[in-house]
N, C-alpha and C positions, 0 to 999 in steps of 0.2 A: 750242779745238782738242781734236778726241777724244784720249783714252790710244790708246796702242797698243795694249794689251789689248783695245780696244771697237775696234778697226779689222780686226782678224784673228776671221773668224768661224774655228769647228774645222775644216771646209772646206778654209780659206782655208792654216791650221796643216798638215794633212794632207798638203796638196798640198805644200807645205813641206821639212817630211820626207822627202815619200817624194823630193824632189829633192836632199836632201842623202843620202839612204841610194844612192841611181841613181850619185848623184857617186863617191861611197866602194865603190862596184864595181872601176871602175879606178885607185881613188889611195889612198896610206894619207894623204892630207893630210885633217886633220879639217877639214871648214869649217862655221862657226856665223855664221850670222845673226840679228843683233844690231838691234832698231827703238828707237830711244830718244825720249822724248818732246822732250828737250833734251839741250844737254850743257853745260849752265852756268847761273849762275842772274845773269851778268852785273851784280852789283852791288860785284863786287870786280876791281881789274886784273886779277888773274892768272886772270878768267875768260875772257879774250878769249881765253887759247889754249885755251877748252870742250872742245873736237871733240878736241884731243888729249889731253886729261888723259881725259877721260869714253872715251875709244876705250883708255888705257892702262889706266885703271880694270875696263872691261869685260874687260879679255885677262887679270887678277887674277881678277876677280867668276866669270867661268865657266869657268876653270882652261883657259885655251889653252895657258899656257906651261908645264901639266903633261904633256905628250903625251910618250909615253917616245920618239920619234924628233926632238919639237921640231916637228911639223908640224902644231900650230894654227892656224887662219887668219881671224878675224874679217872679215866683212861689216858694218860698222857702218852702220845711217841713222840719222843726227839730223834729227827733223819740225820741230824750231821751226828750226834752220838751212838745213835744206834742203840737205844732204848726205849725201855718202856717203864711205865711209871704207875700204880695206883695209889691213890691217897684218902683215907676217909678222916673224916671230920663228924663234929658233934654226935647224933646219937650212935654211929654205925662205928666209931671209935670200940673198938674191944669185944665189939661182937662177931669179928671173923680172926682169922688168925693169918700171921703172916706167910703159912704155907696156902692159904683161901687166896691169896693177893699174891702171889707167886705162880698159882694156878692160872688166876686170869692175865696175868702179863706172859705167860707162856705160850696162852692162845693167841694172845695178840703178834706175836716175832713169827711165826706160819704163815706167812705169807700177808703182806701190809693189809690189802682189802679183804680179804676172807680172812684175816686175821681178830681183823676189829670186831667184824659180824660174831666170829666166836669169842672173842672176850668180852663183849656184849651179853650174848647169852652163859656165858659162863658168871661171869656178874651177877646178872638177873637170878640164875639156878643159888647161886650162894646167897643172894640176899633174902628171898623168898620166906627164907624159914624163919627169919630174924626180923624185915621189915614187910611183911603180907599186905596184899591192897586191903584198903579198908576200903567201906562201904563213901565215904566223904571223901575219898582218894581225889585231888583234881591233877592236872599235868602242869608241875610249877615251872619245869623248865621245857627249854625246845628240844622235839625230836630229832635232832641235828647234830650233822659231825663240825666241830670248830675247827676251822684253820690257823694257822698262824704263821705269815708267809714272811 
């Protein structure tokens, strides 16, 4: 199985971006996606729950839950699981509903790189009505896809 790093040409990154920077037009919710190669290394029980420790991990690792409104929002995919993952935290907790996050992990399994670009903008379109730019809006996190090789 390739790394994620060796599946996203710059291109592929670019296009990326520029769909998380389009989102963060109308939302202060920061959304970062997240490709992971795994999320466990399954030789110990407590790795059966991978997808959620390594998706808890990831929302430490690239400071989601440091957003001064609380509205981080990880798109997680795990390749050797063949999943996908949203998790919200602090303000954005209970203001979508789990069929809102079902939505956009649907768009993200359509295909890996035009997958993410629409569950980007599916993201964005959900958070909009809940977390709207504000006029003091700054960019707290990177417009960037994380890897995780």
């Amino acid at each position: 199985m390739k790394r994620p790093s060796e599946l996203f040409s710059e291109a592929d990154r670019r296009t990326i971006a520029q769909a998380i920077e389009k989102a963060g037009l109308n939302t202060s919710g920061e959304i970062v996606p997240v490709v992971a190669a795994a999320s466990g290394r399954y030789d110990r029980a407590e790795d059966v729950f991978g997808l959620c420790l390594a998706l808890a991990h990831a929302f430490r690792q690239f400071r989601l839950g440091r957003t001064s409104s609380g509205t981080g929002i990880p798109v997680y995919v795990s390749l050797l699981e063949h999943r996908v993952r949203v998790e919200s935290g602090g303000a954005i907790t209970g203001k979508l509903s789990p069929r809102d996050w079902e939505e956009v992990c649907a768009a993200a399994v359509d295909g890996l790189k035009e997958g993410l670009v629409r569950a980007i903008e599916t993201a964005g379109r959900l958070l909009a009505p809940h977390f709207p730019i504000l006029p003091d809006d700054r960019n707290e996190l990177k417009n960037e896809l994380c890897l995780i090789d």
